[in-house]
N, C-alpha and C positions, 0 to 999 in steps of 0.2 A: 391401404393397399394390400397388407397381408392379408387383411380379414380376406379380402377377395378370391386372393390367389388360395388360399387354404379355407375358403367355406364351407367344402363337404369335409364333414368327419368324419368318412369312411374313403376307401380306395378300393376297386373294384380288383380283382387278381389279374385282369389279363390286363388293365390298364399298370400295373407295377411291370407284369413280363414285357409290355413296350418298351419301357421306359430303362429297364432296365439294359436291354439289346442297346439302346439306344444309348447308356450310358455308359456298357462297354465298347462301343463304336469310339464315342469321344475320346474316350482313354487310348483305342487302338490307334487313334489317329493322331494324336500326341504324340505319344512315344513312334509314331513310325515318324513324323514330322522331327522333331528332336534329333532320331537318326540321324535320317536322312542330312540335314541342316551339320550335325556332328561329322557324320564320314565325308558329309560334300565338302565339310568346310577343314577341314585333316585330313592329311596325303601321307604317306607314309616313301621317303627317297629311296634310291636304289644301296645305299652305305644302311637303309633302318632309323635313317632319322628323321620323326615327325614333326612336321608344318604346318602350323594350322593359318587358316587366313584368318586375318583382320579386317573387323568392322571397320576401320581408318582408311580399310583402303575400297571403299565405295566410290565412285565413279572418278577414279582413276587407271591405267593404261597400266596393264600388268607388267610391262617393262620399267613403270613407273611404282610400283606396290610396295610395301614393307615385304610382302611376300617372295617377292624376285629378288630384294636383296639381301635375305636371310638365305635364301640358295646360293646366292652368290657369295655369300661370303665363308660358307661351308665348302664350296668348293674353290676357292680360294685357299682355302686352307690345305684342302688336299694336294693344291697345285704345287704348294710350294713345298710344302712335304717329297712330292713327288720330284720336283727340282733337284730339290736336298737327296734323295739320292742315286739321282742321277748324276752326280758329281762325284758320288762311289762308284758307280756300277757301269758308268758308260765313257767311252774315248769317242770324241768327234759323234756322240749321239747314238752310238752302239754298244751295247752289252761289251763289256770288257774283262775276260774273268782274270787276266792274267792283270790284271791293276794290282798295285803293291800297296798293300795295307800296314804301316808301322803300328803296333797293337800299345804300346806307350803311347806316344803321341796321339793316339785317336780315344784314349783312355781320359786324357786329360783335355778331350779337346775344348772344353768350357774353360778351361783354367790355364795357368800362366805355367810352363813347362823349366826344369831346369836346362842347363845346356849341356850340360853332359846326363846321360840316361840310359838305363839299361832295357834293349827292345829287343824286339824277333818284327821283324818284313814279311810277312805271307801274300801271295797272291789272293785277292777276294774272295775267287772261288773257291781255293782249298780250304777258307776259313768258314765258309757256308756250308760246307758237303761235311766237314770237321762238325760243327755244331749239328747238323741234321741226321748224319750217324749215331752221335752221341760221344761223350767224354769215358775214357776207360781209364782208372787207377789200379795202382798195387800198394798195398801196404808192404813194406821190409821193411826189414831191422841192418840196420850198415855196422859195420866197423870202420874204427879210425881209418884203415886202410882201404876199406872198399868204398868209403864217403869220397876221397883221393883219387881210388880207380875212378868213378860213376860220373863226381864231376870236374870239368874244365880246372886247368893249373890259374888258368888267369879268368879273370871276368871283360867281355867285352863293351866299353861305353862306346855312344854314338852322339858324335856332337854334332849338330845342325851348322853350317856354316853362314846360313842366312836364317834371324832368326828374331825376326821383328814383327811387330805390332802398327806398323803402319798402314796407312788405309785398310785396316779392317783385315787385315793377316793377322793368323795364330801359328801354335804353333803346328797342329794339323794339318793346313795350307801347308808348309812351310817343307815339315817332313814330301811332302809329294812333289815338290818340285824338285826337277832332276838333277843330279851329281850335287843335290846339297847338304849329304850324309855326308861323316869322315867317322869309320873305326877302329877303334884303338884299344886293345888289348893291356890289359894291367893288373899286376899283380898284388893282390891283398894281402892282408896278414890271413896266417894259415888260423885256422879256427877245426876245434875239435869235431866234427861232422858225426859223430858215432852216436846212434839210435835208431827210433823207428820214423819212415819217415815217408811221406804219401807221394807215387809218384806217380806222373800225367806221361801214360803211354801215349808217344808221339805219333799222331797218323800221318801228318806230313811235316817236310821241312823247312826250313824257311829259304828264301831265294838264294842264298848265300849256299844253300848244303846244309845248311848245322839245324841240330835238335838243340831242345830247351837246355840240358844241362851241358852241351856244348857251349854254351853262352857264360855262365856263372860258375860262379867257383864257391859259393856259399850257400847253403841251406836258404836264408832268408830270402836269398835275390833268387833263387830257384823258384820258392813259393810265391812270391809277388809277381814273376813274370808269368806264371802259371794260372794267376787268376786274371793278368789281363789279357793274357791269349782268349781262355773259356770266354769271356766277358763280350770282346769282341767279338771273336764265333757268334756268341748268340744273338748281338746286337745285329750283326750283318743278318744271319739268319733270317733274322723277324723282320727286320728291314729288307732284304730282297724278298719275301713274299707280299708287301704291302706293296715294295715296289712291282712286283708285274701285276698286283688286282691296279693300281691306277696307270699303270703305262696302256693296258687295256681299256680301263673305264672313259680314259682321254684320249684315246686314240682320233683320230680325225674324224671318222667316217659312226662312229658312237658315240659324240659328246658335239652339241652344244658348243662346250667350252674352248679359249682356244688361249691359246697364252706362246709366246717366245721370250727367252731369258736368256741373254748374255751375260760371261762372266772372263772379268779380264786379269791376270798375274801374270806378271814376267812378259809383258806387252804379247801373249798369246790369250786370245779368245775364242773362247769354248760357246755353243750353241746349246739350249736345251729347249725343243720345238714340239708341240704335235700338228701341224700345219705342215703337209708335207710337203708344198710350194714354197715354202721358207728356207727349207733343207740346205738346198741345192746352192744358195746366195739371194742375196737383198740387193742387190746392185741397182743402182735409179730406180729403188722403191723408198718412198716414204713411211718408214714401218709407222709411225703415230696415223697417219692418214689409211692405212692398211684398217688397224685395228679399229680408228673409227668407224667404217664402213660396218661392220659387221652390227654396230648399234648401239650397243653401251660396252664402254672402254673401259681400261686402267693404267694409265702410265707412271711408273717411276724409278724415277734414277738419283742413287742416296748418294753418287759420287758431286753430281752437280744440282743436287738438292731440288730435285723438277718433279711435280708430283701432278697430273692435270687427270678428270675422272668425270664424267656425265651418271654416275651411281652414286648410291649414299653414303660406299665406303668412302671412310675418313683416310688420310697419310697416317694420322695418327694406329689407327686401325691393324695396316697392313705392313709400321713400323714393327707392329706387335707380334703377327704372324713371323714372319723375318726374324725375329730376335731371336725364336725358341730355334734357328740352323746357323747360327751364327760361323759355326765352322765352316758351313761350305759356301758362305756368303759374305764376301767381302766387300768393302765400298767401292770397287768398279765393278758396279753389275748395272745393268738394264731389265728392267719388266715389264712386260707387255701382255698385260690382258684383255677379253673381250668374251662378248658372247653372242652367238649368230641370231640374233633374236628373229631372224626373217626366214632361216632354214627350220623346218619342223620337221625333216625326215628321221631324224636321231632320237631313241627315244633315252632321255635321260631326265631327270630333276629337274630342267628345266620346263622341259616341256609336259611332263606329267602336271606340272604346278600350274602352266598356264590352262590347262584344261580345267582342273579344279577350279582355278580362279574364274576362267568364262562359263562352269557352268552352275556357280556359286552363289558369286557377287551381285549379278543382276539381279536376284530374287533369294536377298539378304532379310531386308525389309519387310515383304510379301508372307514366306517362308514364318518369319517369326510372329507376323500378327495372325497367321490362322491359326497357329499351335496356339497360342494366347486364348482366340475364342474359341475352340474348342476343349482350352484348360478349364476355363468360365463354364461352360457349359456344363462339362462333366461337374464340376462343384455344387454348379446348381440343380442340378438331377439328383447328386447325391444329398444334399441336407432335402432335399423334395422328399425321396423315398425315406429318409430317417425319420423325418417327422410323422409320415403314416404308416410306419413301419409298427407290428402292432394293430392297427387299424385297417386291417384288407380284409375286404368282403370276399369269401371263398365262394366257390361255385355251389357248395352246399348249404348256401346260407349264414354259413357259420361266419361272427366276425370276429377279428382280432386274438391275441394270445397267443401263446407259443404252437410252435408246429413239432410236428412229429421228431423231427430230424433233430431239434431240439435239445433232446434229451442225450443226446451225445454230449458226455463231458466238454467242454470249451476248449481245453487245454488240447484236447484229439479233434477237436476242429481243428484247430489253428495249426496245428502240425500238418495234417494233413493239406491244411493250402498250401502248408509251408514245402509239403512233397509235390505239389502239384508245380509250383513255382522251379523250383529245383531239376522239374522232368523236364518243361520247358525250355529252361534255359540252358540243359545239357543238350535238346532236342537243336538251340540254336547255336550249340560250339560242333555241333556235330554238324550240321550244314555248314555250316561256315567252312571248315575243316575239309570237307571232302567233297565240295559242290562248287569250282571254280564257277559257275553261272552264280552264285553266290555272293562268293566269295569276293571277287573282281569286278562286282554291277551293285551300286550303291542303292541304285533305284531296288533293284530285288533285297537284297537287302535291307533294305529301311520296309518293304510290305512283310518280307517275314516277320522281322520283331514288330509291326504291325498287329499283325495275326495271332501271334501267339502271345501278345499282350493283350488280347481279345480273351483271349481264356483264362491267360494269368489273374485280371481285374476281375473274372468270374468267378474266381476261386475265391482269394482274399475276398470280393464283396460277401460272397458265401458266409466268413467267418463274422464281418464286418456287423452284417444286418441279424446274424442270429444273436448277436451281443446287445445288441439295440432291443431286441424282443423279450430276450432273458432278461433283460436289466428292467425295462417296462413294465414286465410282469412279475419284479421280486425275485426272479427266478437263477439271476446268474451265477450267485454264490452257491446257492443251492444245486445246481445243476453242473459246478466245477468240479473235476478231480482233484482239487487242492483243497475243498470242504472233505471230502471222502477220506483222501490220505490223512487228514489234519485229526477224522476224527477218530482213523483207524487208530493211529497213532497216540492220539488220547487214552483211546479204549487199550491199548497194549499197555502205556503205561503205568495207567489207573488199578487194571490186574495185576501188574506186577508189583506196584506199589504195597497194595491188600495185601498181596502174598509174603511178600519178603520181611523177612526178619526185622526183628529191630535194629541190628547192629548194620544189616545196608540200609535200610532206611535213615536214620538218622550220624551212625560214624565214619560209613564208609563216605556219603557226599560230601560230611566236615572235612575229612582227611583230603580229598582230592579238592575241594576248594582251596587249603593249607596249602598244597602241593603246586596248584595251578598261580597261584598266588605269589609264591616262592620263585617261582620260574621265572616270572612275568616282569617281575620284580629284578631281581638277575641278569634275567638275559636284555631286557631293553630297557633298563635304568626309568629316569622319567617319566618317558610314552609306558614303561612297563606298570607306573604307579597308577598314573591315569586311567588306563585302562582298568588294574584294579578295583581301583575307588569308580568307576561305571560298573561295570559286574558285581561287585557286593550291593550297590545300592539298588540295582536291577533284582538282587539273591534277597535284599532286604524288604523291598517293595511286594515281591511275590510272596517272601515268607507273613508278611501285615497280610495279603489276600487270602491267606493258607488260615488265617487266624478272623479274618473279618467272615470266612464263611462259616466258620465253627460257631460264631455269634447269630449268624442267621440259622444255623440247623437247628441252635439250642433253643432260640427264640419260637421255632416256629414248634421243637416241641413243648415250649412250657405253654402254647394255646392248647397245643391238643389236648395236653392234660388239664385246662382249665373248662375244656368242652368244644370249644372250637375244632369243627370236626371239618371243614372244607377249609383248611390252613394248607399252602401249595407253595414249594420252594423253587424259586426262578432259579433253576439249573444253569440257565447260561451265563450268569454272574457268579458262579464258583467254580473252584478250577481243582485240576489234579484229580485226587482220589475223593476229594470232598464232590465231585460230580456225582460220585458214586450213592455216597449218602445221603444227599441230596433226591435224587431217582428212587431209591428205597424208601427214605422219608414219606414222598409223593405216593408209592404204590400204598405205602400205612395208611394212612390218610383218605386215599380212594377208599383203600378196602374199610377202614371205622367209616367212613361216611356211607356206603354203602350198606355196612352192618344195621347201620342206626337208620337210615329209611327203611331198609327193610323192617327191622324191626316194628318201626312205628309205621309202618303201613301194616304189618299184621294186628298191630294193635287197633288199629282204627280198623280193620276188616272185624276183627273181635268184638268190640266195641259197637261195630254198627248191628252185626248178628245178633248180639244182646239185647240190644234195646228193639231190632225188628219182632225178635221174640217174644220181646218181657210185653211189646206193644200186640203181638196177636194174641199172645196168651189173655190183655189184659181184656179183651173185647168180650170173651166167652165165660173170663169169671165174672165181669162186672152185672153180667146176666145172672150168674149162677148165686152171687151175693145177694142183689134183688131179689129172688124168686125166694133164696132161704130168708131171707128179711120179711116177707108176705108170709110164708108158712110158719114162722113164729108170732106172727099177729093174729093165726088162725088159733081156734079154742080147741085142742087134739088132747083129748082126755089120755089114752094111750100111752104110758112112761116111755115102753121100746122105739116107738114115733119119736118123741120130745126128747128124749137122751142122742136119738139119730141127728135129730135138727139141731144139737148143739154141738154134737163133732162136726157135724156139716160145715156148722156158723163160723167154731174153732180153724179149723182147716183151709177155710175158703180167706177168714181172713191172713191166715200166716202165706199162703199163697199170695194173696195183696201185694203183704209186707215184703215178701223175697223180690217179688218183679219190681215195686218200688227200687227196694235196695240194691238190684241190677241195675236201674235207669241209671241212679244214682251214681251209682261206680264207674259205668259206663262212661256218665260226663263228665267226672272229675278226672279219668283215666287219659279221657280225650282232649280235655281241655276246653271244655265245654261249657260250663259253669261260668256265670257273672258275680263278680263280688263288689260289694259295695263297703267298701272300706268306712270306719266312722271310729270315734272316742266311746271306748265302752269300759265303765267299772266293771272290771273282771271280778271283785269281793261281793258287788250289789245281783250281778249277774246270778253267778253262783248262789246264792241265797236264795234268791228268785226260783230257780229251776229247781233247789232241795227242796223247797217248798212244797212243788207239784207233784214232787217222787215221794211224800212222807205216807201216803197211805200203802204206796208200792212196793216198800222200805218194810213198812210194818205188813204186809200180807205176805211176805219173804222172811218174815222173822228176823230182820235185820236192821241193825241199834248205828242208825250213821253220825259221825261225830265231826262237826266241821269248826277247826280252827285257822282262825287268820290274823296271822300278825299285821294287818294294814287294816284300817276300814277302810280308805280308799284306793285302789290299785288300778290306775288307770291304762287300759290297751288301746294300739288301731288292729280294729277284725271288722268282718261282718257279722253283723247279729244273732242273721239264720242263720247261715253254716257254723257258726262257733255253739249257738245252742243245740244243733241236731252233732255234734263234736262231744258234748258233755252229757246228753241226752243216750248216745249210742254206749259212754262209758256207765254210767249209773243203771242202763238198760242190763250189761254185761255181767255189773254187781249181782244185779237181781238174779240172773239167771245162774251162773256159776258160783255164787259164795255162798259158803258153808252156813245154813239156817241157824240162828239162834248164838250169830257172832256181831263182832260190830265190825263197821266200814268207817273206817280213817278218812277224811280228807281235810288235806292243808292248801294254804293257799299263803307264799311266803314270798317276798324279794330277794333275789341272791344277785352277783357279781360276777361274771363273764372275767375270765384272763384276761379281756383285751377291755375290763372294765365298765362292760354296758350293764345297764340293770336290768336285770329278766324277772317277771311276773311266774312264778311254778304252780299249777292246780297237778295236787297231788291226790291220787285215790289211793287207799291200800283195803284189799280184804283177804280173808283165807278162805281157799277154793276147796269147795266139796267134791272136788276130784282130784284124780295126781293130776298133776302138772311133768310128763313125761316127753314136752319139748322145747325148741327153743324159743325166747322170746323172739325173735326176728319173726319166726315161723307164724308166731300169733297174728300176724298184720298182715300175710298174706291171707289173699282173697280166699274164699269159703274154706279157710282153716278153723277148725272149734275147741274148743279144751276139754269138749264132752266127745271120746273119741267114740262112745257108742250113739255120739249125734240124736240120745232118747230126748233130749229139752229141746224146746222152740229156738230157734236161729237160722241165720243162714248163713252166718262165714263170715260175713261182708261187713260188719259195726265197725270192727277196730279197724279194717284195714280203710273203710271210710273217712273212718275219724282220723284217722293217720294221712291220708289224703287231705282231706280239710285243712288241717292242720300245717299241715307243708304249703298248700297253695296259700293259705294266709300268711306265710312268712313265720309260722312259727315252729315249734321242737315238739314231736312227739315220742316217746321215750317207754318201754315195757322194760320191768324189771322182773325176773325171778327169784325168788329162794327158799327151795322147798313147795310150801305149797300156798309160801306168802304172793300175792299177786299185786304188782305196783305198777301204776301208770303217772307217768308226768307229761305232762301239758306246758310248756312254757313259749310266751308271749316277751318280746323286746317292751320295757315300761322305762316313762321317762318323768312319769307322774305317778306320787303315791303319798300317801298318810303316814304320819310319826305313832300314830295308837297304837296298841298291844293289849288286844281284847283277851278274855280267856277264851278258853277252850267253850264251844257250846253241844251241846248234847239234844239231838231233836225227838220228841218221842219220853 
């Protein structure tokens, strides 16, 4: 099946820009489906708090939903809150600011109060307008006497005369019912009052006439009723602005919601309503049947334990709400809630929710299976383009491999989609923000972040696929700013390294390793060792890499030096400053290999010169030697003639000999020459060849003398080049030894340091010229010892013979001293004879 679907190997460019539109399409319509699906399915309430619907509540009746009663029981919450204080702030269901607040007893209204206690009575209001101005202090310092003056002789307690906990009174209740206060003034022990001492400039008084320290006769009870005056101020405070955002938010004609709450003490019952038909009386109404009507109810009453509810709140539920007002809710109370679920003109929580919900829940299902196949889709587009990514036929022919844009760092791609994303979605807090068509219309909403996920997904793919093409073609690391900085940073170190002394190099990073160590150690015990023992063995590991590349530098130059001239050290397996050495090693190494082709291409350019030359020259004398070969067969009476045809004869052959002894040099320079290696008596050899030289010997006037300690001395050579080897030396004798001397030659076994046994053919004679250079010098090519070059030669014997000599594997050797002339010849022998001839004398 894949084979099918991916059969061509290429991808044409405008079939990618389809597909790719196409595969931002699906992304845009995702993410606006998601939205949409997100904001249709989360409302945000009028109090800020969000609701999102439930999958559970699929064809179900929104008065039926989890969603309706998660409203419901938030507002519930607020109702009863709002009850609670309305049982501060209102008489018979009206704002009451002249209500008397005991700031003790409302202090402790959670708690069990004593019966005697020191209070201030403030009207509500004074205690609101008190806290909302704010609280004013003095510091002063008092004396005994002005402590006396400032406060009260006596302290006034206030004892509750009714002051029980039955049905659900405290002592809060308690204090507010009327004429159930008694105060009584009493006198304390006197107590030194004299310091400094904070005091709450009184803005109003309490109903009675009296300021705070009108009340107390001690510092301590001064400062205690001082914090529960502030206390309560603030508490009223903050509670009367909660109370009018909800006596607003429930009013009749703005909510939905509808509730009445009776509360009975002292067989008077108080109403707290926003049904303004309730106001007035209930007389032959059935309030349960009231509250039914309106659609879903709540009734309960905790005096006669009756709880009956068509919603999901539990008794338990709303026992809980209830608990947290316990002061102003005793067990004769009645609650009546409901909600108009048939009235929609009110816009509140209620009815924003059923809107969400009807235009939601129908196409829950729907909604999520297209975002689904469109998520599929967009998937399958994108491993589509990744896999031929790389593989697109451009319009110019060209296929595959990175593109232009490419060559942009990775890392400044990626930011930059990352800027592009970032424009975007500031572009969508910014509609949101100042585009009520926006902002309040989901459907617009959900196409914008549509839209602009259209681009978003263009960007990022941007990053996405040139990562896929860099990586395809080798190229990503390469083309990262984190290769660039890794190697800047290399290359800085590496210099600094080189440069710096020894004492940073090697004591200053001992010492701060020591130091880091020391810390580590110290400051986090343990985790401090641990970490050590990680970092030295990381310090340890790098220092074995610092030392395994000094093993490769060294290695690769002991090839150099053994001749291996194209030896190349893989730089990227050594680190630090040895990178360094490494790269320099490599430049050595080019430049001798370099050296040495050159070299030996000049030498072969030489070499073939030579031999084209030694080859024309040889065409025109081989004529010139014929024709003087025919005019010495001719009968030429004439001496001046016959003396001319034998310089001719002379001349034409030592011309021969030279271009000969070019070819010669030529090949063995070149490497041209075949040798045929074999077992050859080097003593029987030698013999042989004196043989041939004795009348050459004696027409030179010269007495050669050949001794050999072996008779048999067995070599591997080849035969001809080792006899035109010995041939070119006994030729040399002839020509350069002093007439009417003799010529030494030995032929002995000696012993190698490393113990091999070497075969020596030694010549020695004395030169009828100075000898006024060096021996080296004699072996190079057309060098003579006759520097007025008057004797036959051409240069080329020794350094021949010395060439020969090398190519066979063996030692050739010139010695000086004075005007003694020595040549050794030595051959590796592994075969030889115990004899000890003497000395023989030829001639």
């Amino acid at each position: 099946m894949f084979d099918k679907i991916f059969r061509h190997k290429t991808m044409s460019w405008i079939s990618r820009y389809i597909l790719r539109i196409f595969q931002h399409i699906c992304f845009a319509a995702v993410v606006a489906l998601v939205f949409y699906i997100y904001k249709g399915s989360t409302f945000t309430g009028t109090d800020g708090v969000v609701y999102n619907l439930q999958k559970d509540d699929i064809g179900k009746e929104y008065a039926d939903s989890e969603l309706f009663n998660s409203i419901l029981f938030d507002n519930l919450r607020n109702a009863v809150e709002l009850a609670a204080y309305q049982t501060l702030f209102e008489t018979d269901g009206v704002y009451n600011g002249d209500k008397n607040i005991d700031v003790t007893a409302f202090i402790n209204r959670n708690t069990v109060l004593q019966s005697d206690y020191i209070t201030a009575v403030y009207p509500v209001s004074n205690l609101i307008k008190w806290s909302q101005n704010g609280f004013e202090y003095d510091d002063a310092n008092f004396t005994t006497k002005e402590s006396k003056d400032f406060l009260s002789a006596t302290t006034v307690y206030t004892h509750l005369l009714k002051n029980n906990a039955e049905g659900g009174m405290n002592a809060f209740l308690n204090s507010q019912l009327e004429n159930n206060a008694v105060r009584t003034n009493v006198k304390e022990v006197d107590k030194d009052g004299a310091g400094s001492h904070t005091v709450l400039i009184p803005r109003y008084k309490t109903i009675n006439g009296e300021n705070i320290e009108d009340i107390v006769s001690g510092w301590d009870e001064y400062n205690q009723l001082c914090a529960n005056i502030t206390e309560t101020a603030s508490t009223m405070a903050a509670g009367y602005e909660r109370y009018d955002a909800y006596k607003d938010k429930y009013s009749f004609y703005k909510s939905n919601f509808r509730y009445y709450i009776t509360r009975t003490i002292n067989a008077r019952t108080e109403v707290f309503t926003n049904v303004d038909s309730l106001k007035s009386g209930t007389n032959g109404l059935n309030l349960k049947d009231v509250f039914k009507s309106y659609g879903r109810y709540i009734y309960y009453c905790p005096y006669d334990i009756e709880y009956s509810t068509n919603t999901q709140i539990s008794e338990d539920s709303l026992r809980q709400l209830l608990g947290n007002y316990q002061y102003a809710f005793p067990d004769q109370m009645k609650f009546y809630f409901a909600i108009d679920i048939n009235k929609t003109a009110n816009i509140d929580d209620f009815k924003v929710g059923k809107e969400a919900f009807n235009r939601y829940m129908p196409y829950y299902r729907q909604l999520y299976i297209i975002s689904a196949i469109f998520a599929v889709m967009y998937v399958i587009v994108l491993v589509h383009l990744s896999i031929y990514e790389g593989r697109i036929e451009y319009a110019d022919g060209k296929v595959g491999g990175i593109e232009r844009i490419d060559v942009i760092p990775i890392e400044i791609v990626f930011v930059f989609s990352l800027a592009v994303l970032g424009i975007l979605f500031g572009l969508f807090q910014f509609a949101i923000n100042n585009y009520e068509v926006v902002k309040y219309n989901t459907m617009n909403m959900s196409l914008l972040a549509g839209g602009l996920s259209f681009e978003g997904d263009n960007a990022i793919c941007y990053a996405i696929y040139s990562i896929i093409r860099r990586a395809k073609a080798g190229q990503l690391y390469k083309t990262s700013l984190f290769k660039f900085i890794i190697g800047l940073i290399h290359k800085l170190f590496d210099k600094m390294t080189l440069r710096q002394n020894l004492f940073v190099r090697t004591v200053l990073p001992f010492l701060t390793s020591t130091l880091l160590n020391l810390y580590l150690i110290l400051r986090w015990g343990a985790v401090g060792i641990v970490i050590v023992i990680v970092l030295d063995v990381a310090v340890a590991l790098y220092i074995i890499n610092l030392n395994n590349d000094k093993f490769i530098i060294l290695d690769a130059l002991k090839r150099i030096a053994q001749g291996e001239i194209d030896v190349k050290v893989d730089v990227n397996k050594l680190h630090s400053s040895n990178v360094y050495f490494g790269e320099e090693l490599n430049k050595i190494s080019v430049s001798v290999e370099e050296a040495v082709n050159r070299s030996m291409r000049d030498e072969k350019l030489k070499a073939d010169l030579i031999t084209n030359v030694s080859h024309d020259i040889k065409t025109p004398l081989t004529s010139i030697i014929n024709y003087v070969d025919l005019l010495k067969r001719e009968n030429i009476d004439d001496p001046k003639v016959s003396e001319y045809i034998r310089i001719l004869d002379n001349k034409s052959q030592r011309l021969r000999q030279l271009t000969d002894d070019l070819v010669e040099a030529s090949k063995i320079s070149s490497g041209n020459i075949t040798l045929t290696m074999t077992e050859l008596n080097f003593a029987e050899f030698v013999n042989q060849i004196l043989g041939e030289f004795y009348e050459k010997f004696e027409s030179f006037r010269l007495v050669p003398i050949l001794k050999c300690e072996k008779y048999d001395v067995f070599i591997q050579a080849d035969a001809r080049q080792l006899y035109r080897v010995i041939e070119n030396l006994l030729n040399n004798v002839c020509k350069y030894a002093l007439p009417d001397t003799r010529v030494y030659m030995d032929l002995f076994v000696t012993k190698t340091e490393i113990g091999v046994s070497k075969a020596v053919f030694s010549v020695k004679n004395i030169s009828k010229n100075e000898l006024n250079i060096n021996a080296d010098e004699l072996t190079e090519r057309f060098i003579r010892g006759d520097i007025s070059r008057s004797t036959e030669g051409s240069g080329l014997g020794l350094s021949i013979a010395k060439s020969l000599t090398t190519a066979m594997g063996g030692e050739f050797e010139i010695i000086l001293d004075g005007d003694l002339f020595k040549v050794n010849v030595g051959f590796e022998t592994g075969k030889f004879s115990n004899g000890n001839p003497a000395s023989e004398k030829m001639g």
